[in-house]
N, CA, C and O of each residue as an XYZ file, in Angstrom:
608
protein
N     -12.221    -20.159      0.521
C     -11.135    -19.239      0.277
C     -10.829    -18.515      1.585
O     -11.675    -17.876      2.210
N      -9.430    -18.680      1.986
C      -9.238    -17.775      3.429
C      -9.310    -16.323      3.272
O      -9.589    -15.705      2.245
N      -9.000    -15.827      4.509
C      -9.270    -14.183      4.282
C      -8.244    -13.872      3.846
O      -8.374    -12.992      2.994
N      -6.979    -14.251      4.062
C      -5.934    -13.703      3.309
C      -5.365    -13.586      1.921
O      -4.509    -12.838      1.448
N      -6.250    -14.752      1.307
C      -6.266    -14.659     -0.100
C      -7.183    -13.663     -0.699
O      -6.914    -12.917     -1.641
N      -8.581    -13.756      0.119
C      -9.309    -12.806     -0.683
C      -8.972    -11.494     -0.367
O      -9.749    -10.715     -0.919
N      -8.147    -10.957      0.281
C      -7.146     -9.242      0.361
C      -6.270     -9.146     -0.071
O      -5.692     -8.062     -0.152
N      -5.923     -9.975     -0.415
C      -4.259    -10.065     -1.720
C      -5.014    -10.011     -3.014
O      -4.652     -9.157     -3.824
N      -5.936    -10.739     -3.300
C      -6.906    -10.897     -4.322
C      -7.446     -9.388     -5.058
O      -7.454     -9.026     -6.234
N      -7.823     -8.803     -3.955
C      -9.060     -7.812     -3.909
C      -7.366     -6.575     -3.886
O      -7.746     -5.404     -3.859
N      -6.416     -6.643     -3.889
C      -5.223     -5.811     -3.303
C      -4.525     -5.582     -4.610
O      -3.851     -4.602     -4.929
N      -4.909     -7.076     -5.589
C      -4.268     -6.986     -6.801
C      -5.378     -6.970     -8.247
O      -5.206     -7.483     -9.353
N      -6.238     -6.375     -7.849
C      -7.241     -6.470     -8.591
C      -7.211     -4.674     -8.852
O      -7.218     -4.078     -9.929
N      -7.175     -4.111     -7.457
C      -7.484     -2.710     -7.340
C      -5.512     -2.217     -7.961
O      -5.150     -1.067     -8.213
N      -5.027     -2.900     -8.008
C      -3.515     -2.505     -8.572
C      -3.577     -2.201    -10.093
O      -3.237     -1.260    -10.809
N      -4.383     -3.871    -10.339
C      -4.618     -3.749    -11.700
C      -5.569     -2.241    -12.524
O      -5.185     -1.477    -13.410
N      -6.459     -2.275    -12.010
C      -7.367     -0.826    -12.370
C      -6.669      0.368    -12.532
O      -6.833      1.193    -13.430
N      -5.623      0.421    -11.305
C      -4.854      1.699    -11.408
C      -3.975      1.666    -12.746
O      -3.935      2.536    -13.615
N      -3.221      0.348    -12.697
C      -2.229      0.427    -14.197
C      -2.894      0.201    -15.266
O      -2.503      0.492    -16.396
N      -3.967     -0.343    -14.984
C      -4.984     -0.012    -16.445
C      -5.283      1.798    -16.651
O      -5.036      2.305    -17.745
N      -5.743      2.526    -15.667
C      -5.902      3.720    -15.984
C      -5.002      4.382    -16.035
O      -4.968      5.279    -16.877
N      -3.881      4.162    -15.094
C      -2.269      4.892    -15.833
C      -1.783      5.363    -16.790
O      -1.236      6.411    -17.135
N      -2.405      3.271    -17.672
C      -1.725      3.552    -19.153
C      -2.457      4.199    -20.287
O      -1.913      4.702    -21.269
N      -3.830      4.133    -20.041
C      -4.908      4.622    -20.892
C      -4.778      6.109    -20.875
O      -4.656      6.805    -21.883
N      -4.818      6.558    -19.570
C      -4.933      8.215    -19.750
C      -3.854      9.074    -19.058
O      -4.013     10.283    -19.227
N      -2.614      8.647    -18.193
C      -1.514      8.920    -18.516
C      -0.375      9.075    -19.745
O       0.673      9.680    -19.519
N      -0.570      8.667    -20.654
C       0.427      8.275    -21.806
C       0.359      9.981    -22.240
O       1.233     10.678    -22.756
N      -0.718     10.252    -21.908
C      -1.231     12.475    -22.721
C      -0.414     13.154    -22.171
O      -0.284     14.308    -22.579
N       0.602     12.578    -20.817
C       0.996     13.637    -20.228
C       2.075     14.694    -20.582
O       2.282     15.756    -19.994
N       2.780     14.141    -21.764
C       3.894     14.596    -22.263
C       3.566     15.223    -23.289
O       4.428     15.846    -23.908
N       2.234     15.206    -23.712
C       2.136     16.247    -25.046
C       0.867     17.554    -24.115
O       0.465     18.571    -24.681
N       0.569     17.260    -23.040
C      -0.726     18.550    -22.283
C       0.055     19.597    -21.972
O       1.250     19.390    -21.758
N      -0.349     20.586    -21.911
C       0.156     21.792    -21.455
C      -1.156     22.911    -21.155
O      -2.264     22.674    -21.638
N      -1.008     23.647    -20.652
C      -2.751     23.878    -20.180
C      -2.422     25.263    -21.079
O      -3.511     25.837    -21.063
N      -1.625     25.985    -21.746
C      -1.526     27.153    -23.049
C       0.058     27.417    -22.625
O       0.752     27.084    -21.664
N       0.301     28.290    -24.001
C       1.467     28.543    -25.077
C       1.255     29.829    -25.005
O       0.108     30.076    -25.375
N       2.051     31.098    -24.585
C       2.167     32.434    -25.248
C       1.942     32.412    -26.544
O       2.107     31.305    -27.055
N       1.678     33.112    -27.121
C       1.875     33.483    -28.736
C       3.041     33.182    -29.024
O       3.204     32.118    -29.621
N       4.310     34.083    -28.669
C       5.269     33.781    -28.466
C       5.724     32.429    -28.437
O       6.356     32.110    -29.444
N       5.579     31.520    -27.549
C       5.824     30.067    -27.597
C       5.342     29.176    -28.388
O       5.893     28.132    -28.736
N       4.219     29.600    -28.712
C       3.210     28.845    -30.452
C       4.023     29.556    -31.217
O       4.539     28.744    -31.985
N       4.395     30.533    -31.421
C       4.939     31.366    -33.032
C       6.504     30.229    -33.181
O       6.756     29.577    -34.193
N       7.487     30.246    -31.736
C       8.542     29.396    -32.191
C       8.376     27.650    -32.356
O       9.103     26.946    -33.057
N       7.528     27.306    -31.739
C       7.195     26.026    -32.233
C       6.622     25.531    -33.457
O       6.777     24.442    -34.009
N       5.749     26.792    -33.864
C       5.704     26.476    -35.458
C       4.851     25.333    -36.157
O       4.560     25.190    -37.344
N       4.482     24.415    -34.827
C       4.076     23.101    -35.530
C       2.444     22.950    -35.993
O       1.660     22.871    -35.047
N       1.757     22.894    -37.608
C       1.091     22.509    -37.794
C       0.508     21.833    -37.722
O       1.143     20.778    -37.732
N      -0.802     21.627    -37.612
C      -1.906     20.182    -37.518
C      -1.822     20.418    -36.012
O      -2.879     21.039    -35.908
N      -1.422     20.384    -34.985
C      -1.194     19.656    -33.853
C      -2.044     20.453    -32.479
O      -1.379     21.248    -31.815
N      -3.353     20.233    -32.139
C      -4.118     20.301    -31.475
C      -2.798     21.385    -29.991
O      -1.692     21.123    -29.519
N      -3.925     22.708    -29.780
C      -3.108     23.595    -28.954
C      -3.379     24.020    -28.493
O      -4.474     24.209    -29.024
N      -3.396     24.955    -27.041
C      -4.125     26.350    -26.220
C      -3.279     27.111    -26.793
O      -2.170     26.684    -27.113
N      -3.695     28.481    -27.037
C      -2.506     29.704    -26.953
C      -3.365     30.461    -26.398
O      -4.595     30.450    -26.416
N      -2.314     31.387    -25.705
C      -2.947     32.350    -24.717
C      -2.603     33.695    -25.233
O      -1.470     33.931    -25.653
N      -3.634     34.668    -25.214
C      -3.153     36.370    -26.058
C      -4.224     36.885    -25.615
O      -4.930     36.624    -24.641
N      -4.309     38.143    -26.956
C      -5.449     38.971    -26.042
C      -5.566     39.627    -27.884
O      -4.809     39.830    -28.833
N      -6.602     39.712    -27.642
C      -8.113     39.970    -28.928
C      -7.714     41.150    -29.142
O      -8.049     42.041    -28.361
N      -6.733     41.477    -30.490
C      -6.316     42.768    -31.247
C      -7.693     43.280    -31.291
O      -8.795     42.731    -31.273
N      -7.148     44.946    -31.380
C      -8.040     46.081    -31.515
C      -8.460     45.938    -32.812
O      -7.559     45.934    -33.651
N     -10.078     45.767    -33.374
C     -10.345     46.388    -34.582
C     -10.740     45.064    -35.248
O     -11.665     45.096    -36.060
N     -10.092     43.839    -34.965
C     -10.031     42.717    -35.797
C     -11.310     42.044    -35.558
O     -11.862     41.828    -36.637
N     -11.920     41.675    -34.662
C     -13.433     41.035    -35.035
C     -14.381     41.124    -36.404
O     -15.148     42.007    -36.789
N     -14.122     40.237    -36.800
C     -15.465     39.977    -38.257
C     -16.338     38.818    -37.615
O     -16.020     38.000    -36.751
N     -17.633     39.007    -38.352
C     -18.648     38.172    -38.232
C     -19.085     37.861    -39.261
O     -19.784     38.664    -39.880
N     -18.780     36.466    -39.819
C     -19.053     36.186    -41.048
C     -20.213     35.130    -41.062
O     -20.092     33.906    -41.105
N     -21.755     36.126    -41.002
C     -22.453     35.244    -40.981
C     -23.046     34.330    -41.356
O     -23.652     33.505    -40.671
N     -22.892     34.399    -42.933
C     -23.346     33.690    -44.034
C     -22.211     32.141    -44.096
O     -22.437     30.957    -44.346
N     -21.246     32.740    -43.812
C     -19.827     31.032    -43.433
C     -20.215     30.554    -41.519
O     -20.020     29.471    -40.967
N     -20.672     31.565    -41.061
C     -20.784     30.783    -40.093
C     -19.535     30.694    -39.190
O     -19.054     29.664    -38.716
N     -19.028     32.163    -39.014
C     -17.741     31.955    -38.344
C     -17.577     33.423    -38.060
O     -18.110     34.388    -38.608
N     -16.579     33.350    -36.921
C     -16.039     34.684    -36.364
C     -14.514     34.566    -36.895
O     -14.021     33.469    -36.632
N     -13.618     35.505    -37.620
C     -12.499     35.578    -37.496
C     -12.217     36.897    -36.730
O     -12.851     37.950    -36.655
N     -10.941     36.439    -36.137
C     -10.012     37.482    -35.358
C      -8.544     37.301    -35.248
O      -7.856     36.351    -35.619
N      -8.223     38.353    -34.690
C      -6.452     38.272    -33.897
C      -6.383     38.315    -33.311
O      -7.032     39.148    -32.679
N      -5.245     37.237    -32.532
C      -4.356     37.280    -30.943
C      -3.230     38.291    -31.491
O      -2.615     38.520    -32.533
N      -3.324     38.742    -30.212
C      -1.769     39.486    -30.040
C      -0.901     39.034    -28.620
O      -1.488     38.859    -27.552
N       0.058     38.931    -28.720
C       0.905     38.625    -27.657
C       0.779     39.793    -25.982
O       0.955     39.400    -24.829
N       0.549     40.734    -26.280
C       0.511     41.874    -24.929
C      -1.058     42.317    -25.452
O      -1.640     42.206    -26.531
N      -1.379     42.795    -24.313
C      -2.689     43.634    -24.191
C      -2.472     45.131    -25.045
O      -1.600     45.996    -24.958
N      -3.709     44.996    -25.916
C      -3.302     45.844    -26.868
C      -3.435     47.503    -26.147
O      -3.146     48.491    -26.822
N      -3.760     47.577    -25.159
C      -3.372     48.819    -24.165
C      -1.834     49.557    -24.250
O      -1.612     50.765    -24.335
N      -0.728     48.307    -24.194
C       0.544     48.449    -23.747
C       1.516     48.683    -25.070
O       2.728     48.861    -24.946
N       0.815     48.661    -26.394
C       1.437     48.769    -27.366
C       0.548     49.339    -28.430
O      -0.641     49.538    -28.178
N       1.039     49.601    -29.564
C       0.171     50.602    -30.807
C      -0.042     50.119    -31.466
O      -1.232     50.134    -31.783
N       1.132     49.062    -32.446
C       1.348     48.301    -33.004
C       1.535     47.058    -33.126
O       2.747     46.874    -33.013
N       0.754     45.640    -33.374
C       1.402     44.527    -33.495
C       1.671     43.879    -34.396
O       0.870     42.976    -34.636
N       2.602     43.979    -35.096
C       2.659     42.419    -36.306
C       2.666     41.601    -36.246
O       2.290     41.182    -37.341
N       2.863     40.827    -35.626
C       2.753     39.112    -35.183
C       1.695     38.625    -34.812
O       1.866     37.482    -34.388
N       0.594     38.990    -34.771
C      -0.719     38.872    -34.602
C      -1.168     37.739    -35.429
O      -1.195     37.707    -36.659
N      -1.542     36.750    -34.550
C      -1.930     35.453    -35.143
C      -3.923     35.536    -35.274
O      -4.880     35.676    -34.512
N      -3.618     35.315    -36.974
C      -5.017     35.388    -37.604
C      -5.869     34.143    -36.897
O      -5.273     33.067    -36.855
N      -7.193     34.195    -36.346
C      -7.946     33.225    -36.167
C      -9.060     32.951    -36.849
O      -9.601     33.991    -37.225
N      -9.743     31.783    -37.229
C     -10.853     31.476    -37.268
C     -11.809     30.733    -36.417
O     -11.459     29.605    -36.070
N     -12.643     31.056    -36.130
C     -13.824     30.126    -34.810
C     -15.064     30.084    -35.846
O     -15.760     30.919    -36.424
N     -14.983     28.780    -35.781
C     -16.173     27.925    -36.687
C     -17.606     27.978    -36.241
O     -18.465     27.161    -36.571
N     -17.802     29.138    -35.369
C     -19.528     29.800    -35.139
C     -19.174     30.778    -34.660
O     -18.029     31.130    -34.377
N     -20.590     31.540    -34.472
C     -20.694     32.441    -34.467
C     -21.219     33.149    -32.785
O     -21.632     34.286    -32.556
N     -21.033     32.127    -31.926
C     -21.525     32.134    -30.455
C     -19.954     31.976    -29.431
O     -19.331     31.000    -29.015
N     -19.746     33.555    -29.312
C     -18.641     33.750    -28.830
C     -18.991     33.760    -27.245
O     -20.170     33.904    -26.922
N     -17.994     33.611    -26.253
C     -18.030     33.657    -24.955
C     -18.692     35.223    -24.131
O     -18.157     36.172    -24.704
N     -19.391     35.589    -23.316
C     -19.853     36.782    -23.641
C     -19.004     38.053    -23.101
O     -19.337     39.234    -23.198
N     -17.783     37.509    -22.485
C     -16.674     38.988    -22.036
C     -15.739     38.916    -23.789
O     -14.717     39.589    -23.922
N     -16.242     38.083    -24.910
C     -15.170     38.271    -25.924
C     -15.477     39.946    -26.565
O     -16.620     40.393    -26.472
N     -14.703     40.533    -27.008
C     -14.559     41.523    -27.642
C     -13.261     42.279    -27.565
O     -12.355     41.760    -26.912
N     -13.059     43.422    -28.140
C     -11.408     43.799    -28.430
C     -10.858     43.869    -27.366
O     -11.458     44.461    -26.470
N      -9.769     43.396    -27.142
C      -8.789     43.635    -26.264
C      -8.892     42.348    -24.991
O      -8.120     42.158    -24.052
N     -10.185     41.564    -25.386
C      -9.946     40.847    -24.251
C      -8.989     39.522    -24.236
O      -8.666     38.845    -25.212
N      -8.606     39.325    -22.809
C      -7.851     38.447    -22.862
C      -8.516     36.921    -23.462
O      -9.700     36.701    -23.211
N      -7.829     36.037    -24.142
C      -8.678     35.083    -24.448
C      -7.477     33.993    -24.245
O      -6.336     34.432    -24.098
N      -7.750     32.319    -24.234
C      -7.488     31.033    -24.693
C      -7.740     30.443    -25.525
O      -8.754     29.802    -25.248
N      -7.382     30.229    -26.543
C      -7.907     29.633    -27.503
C      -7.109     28.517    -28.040
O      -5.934     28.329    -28.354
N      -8.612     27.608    -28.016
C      -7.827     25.660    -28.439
C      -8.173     25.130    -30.287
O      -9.277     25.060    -30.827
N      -7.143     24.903    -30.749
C      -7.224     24.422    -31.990
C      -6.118     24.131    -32.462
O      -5.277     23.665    -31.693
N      -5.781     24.329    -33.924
C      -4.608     23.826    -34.569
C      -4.845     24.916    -35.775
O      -5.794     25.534    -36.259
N      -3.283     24.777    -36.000
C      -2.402     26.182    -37.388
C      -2.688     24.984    -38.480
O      -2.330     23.810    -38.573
N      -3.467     25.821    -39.218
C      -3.296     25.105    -40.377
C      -2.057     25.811    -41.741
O      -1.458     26.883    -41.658
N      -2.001     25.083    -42.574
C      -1.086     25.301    -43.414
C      -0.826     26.937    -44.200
O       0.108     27.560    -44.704
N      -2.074     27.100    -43.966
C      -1.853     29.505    -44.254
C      -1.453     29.795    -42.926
O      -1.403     30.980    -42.598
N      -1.181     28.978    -42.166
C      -0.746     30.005    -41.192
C      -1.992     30.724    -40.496
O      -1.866     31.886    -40.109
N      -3.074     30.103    -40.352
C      -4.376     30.200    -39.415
C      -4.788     29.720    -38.681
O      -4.983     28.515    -38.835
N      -5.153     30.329    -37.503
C      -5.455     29.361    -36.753
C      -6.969     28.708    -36.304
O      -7.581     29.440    -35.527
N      -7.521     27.702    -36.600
C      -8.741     27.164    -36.821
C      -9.105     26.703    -35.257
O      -8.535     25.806    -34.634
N     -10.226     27.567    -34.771
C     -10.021     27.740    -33.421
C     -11.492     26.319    -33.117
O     -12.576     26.196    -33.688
N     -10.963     25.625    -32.189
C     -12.477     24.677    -31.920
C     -13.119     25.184    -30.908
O     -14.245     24.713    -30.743
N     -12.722     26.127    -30.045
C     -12.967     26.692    -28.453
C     -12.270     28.233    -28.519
O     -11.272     28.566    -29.157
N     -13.122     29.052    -27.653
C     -12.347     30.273    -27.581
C     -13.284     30.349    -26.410
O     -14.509     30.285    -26.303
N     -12.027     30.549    -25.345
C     -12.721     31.014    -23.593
C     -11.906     32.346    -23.203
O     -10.678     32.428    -23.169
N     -12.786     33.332    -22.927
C     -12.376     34.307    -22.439
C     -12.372     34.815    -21.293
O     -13.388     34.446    -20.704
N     -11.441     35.802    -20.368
C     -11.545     35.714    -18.868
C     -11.971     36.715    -18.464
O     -11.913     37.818    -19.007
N     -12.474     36.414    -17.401
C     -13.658     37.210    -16.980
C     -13.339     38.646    -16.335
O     -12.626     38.563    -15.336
N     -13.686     39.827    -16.668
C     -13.356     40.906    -15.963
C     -13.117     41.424    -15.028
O     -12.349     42.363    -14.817
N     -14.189     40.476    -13.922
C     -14.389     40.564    -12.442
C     -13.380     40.309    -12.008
O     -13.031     40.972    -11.031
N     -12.623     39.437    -12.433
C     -10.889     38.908    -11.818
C     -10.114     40.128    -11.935
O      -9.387     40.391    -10.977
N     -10.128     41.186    -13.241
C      -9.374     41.943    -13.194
C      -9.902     43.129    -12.323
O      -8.928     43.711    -11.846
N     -10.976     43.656    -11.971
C     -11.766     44.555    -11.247
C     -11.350     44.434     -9.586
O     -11.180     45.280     -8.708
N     -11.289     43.223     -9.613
C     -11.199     42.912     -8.269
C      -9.822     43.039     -7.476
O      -9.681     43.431     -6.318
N      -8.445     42.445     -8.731
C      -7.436     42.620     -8.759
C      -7.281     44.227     -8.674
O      -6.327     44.508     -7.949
N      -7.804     45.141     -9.092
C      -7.821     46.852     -9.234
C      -8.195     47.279     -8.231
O      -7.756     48.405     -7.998
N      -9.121     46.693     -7.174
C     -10.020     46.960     -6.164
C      -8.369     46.746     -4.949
O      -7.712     47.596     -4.348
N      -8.209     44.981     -5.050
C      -7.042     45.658     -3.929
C      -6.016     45.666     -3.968
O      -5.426     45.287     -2.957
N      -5.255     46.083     -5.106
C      -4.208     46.795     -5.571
C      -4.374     48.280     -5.020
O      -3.568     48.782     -4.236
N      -5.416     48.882     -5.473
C      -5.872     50.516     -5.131
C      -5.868     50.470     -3.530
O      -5.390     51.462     -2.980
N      -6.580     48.927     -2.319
C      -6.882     49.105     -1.098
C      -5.539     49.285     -0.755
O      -5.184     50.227     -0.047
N      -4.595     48.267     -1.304
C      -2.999     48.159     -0.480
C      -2.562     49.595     -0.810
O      -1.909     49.955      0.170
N      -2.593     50.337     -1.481
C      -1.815     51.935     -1.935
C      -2.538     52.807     -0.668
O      -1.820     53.739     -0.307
N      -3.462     52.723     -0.129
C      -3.844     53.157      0.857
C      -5.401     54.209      0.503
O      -6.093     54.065     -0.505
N      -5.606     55.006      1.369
C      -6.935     55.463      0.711
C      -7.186     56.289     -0.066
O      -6.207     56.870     -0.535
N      -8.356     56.653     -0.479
C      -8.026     57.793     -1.564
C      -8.498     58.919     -0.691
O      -9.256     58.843      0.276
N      -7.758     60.266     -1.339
C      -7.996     61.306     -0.982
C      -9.437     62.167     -1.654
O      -9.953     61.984     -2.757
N      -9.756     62.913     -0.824
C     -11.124     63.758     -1.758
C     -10.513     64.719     -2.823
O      -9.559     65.486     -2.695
N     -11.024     64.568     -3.522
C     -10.497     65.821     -4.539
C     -12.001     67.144     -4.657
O     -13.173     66.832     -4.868
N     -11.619     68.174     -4.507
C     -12.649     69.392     -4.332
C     -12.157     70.449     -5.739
O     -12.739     71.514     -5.944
């Protein structure tokens, strides 16, 4: 076999692999989205259908239901800091009881699952973000304003 066959060979072999993996795990690309506002899950509406939504862990709502084996809670669309009231607060369920360890009220969270037919959302994952991002964000926000003064 000359050399030029076996690099056309070896040229269309490695072509092939790529359009084999193209089609296998490209085809997802039109339904991925890496999260949904509340907002953008509330108008899409669509049941069954595997989702991120992104919110932040209403005040007050954490249960621990230990005997089912589950945490329910609420997303709310804004940080419940910035408002008093939310109604649109999408009910969750998370099928254990081993939450991420910054989860608790008010924190921001992601959460992956699907709306089932009450209008719940049956959570398979709940990742929450980490504080230090926001601390740090506070740290030089406060450096750029310039320094602080002593107060006596």
């Amino acid at each position: 076999m000359s050399k030029g066959l076996q690099i056309a060979l070896g040229a269309l072999v490695v072509a092939g692999l790529i359009g084999w993996y193209a089609a296998t795990n490209l085809e997802r690309i039109g339904t991925f989205q890496y999260y949904q506002t509340l907002h953008e899950f509330r108008a899409a509406g669509e049941v069954g259908k595997p989702v991120r939504v992104h919110g932040y862990v209403a005040l007050g709502s954490i249960e621990r239901d230990v005997a089912g084996r589950a945490v329910r809670f609420s997303v709310v669309n804004d940080p419940p800091h910035q408002v008093a009231v939310q109604a649109d607060a999408l009910p969750v369920v998370y099928g254990t009881l081993e939450t991420p360890d910054m989860f608790k009220d008010g924190a921001e969270v992601v959460v992956e699952g699907r709306l089932d037919g009450q209008r719940v959302f049956l959570a398979d994952n709940v990742m929450a973000k980490c504080p230090s991002k926001f601390e740090a964000e506070a740290k030089a926000a406060q450096a750029a304003s310039g320094p602080e003064k002593a107060k006596f």
